[in-house]
N, C-alpha and C positions, 0 to 999 in steps of 0.2 A: 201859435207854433206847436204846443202840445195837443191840441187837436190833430194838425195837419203831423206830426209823427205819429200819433196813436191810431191813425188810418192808415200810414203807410204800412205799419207795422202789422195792422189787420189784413191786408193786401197783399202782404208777402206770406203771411201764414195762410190764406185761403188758395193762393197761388200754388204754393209751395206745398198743399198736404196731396198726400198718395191716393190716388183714386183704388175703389176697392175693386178688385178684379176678379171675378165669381171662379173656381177651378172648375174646371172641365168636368162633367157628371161623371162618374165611372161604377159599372154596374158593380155592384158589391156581393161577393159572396155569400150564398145561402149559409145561415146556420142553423144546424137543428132542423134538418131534411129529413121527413120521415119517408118511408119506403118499403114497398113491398116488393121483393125480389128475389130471384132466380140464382143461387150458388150456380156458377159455368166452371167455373176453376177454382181449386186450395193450392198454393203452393207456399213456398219459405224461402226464407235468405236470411241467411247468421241468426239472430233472435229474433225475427219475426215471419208472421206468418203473413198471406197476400190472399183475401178473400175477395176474386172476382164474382160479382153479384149483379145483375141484369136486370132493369124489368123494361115495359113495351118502350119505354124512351130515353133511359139514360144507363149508363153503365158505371161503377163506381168499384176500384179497388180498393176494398179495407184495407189499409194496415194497422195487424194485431199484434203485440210481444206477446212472445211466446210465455204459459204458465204454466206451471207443474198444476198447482191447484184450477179446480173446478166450480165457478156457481152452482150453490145447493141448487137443487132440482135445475138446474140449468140443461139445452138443448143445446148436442153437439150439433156441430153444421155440417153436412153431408151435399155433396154433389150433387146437382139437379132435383134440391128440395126448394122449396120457398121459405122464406123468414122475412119477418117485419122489423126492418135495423131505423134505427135514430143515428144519425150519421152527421158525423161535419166535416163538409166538404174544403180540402185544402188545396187543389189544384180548379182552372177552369181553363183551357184553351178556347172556348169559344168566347169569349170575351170581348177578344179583338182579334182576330182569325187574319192574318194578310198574306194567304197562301188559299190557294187552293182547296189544299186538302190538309188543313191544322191537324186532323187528329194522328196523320204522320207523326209529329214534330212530338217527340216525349219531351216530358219536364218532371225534372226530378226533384225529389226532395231529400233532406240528410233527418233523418231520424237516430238520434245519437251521434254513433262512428259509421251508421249503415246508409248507401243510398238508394232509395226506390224509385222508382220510375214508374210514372202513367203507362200504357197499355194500349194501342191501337185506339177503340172508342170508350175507356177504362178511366175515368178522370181519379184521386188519388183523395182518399177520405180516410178516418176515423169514425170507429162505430160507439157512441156511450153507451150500448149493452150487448157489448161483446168483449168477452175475456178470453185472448187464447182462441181456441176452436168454439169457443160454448158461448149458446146466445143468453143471457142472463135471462133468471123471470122477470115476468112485469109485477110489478109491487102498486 
């Protein structure tokens, strides 16, 4: 008799455990994207600044707060120069695109009280060597 419960009982626990079910892959965003690129556009809203930057395949709008201070020997960033940004990417529309034409479609984000928006083909990043307008030195 204690056999014949000590199987049922095994029977109902093999029956009864939760099969594991894998999640769905999902491409993970780049961190720590290096980059050589093209300033197209500077512009600002409330405390930060929007460094549109280009190069031959993707487009990335920094967002910078605004700094009174300057990185020692630090390089402002100037219009139609090139710079080498370390960048983490926080938006990605192509990811799962279910339109046509995704790069339409802005996706915003709340940085503090402020909200910024992607950009036509402009996905929406942070730069860790960039302060303000000024690209930091490399160390």
């Amino acid at each position: 008799m204690n056999k014949l419960l000590f199987l049922l009982v095994l029977i109902f626990i093999a029956c009864g455990s939760k099969k594991d079910v894998p999640e769905p892959i999902k491409k993970p965003f780049e961190l720590g994207i290096e980059l050589t690129g093209t300033v197209t556009k500077i512009d600002s809203v409330e405390s930060y600044y929007l460094i549109n930057v280009r190069d031959e395949n993707k487009g990335f709008r920094i967002v910078s707060k605004k700094s009174s201070s300057k990185p020692f020997n630090g390089t402002k960033l100037e219009n139609g120069n090139s710079y080498f940004f370390k960048l983490r990417q926080i938006t990605d529309r192509s990811v799962n695109p279910r339109v046509a034409n995704y790069l339409d479609i802005a996706t915003c984000r709340y940085f503090e009280n402020t909200e910024i928006c992607t950009e036509s083909a402009y996905e929406l990043a942070t730069a860790y060597n960039v302060l303000g307008l000024y690209l930091k030195p490399e160390y």
